[in-house]
N, C-alpha and C positions, 0 to 999 in steps of 0.2 A: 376536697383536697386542700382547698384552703386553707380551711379552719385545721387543719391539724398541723398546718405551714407556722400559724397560727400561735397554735398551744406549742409545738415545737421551739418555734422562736421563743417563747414565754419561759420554758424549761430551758433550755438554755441561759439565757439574758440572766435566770437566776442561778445558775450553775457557777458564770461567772461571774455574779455580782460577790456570791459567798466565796468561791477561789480571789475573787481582790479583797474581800475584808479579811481573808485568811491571810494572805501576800503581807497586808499592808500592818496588823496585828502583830506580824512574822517579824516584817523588819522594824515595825517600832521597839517589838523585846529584843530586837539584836540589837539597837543601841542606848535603850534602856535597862536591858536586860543583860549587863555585864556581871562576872561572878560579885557578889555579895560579898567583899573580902570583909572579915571582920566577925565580929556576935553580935547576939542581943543582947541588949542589957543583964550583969549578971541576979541569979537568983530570980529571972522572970520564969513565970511557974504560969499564968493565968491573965485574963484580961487583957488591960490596953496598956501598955509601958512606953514609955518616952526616953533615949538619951537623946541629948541636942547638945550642940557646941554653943558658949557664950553668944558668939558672933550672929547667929538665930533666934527664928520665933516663929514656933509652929501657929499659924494664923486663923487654919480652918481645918478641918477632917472631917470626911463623910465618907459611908463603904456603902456599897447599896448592890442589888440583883437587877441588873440592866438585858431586857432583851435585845437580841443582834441576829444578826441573818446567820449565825453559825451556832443559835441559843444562846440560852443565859448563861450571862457573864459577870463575874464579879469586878465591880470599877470600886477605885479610891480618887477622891479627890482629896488632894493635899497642897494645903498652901504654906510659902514660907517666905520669911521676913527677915530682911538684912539689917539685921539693929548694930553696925555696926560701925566706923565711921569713913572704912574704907571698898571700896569693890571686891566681891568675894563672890566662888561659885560653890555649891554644896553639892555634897551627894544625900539622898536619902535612899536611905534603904529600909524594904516593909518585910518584917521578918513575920510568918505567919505562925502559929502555935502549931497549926496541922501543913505541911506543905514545905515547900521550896522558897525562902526568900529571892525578892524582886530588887532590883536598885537603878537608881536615875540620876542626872543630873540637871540641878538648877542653874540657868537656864540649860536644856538640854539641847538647842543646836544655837549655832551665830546668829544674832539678829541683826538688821539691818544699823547700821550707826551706831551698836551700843556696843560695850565692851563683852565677851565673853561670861559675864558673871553678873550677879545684882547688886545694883550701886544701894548708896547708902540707904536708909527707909525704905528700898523698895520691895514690891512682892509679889510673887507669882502664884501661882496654885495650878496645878498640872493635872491630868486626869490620866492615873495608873490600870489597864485595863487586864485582868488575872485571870489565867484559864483555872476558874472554879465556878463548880458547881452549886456551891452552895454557902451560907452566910458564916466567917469566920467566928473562930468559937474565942477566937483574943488574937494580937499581935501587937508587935514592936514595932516604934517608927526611931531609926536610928539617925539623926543628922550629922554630916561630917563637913567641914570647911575643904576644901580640894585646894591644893598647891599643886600651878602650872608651873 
């Protein structure tokens, strides 16, 4: 009787570990995951395309097939760079050739002490996680400056 106490508990404890990576995946795309207002770049057809506003500089890009307690998932890491000479927050947004574009913002919540946005030279790189199944065949990284 134990041991099925046990395995019981076991199946469970994973029931809800993958219900809170679900939850927490949830509410990260609800505030990363606002509509995509805008396009891709025009006359993108294929590949990897870039618009970036002056004020930017995309730093880093990596897309890879990440296992997760809910299967494989497609993550991006994106980094970006305030070449700018004042405080500035960005949105990006990943427009994918097959699928639904994603959008976020840089920084995407308050940090302690710092302004809402990234000071001058500074940079972040954030880790975008996409319910796909499989390795994108191209996309868009669109950067936009945001005015509060």
């Amino acid at each position: 009787m134990e041991i099925m106490n046990k395995k019981g508990d076991q199946k469970m404890k994973k029931i809800v570990r993958v219900g809170m990576l679900l939850g927490l995946l949830g509410a990260i795309g609800v505030l990363m995951g606002m509509p995509a207002m805008g396009q891709p770049p025009e006359n993108w057809t294929a590949g990897i395309a870039y618009e970036v506003v002056p004020a930017a500089k995309i730093t880093k890009i990596s897309f890879y097939m990440d296992m997760t307690e809910a299967g494989p998932m497609l993550f991006y890491d994106v980094g970006i760079q305030n070449v700018s000479e004042k405080p500035v927050r960005f949105k990006l947004t990943i427009y994918p050739l097959e699928g639904d574009p994603v959008a976020g913002l840089y920084p995407l919540m308050p940090r302690r002490g710092k302004p809402l946005a990234l000071e001058p030279k500074e940079e972040m790189v954030l880790k975008w996680p996409i319910f796909a199944k499989e390795m994108p065949k191209g996309f868009a990284l669109v950067v936009k400056d945001v005015e509060e």
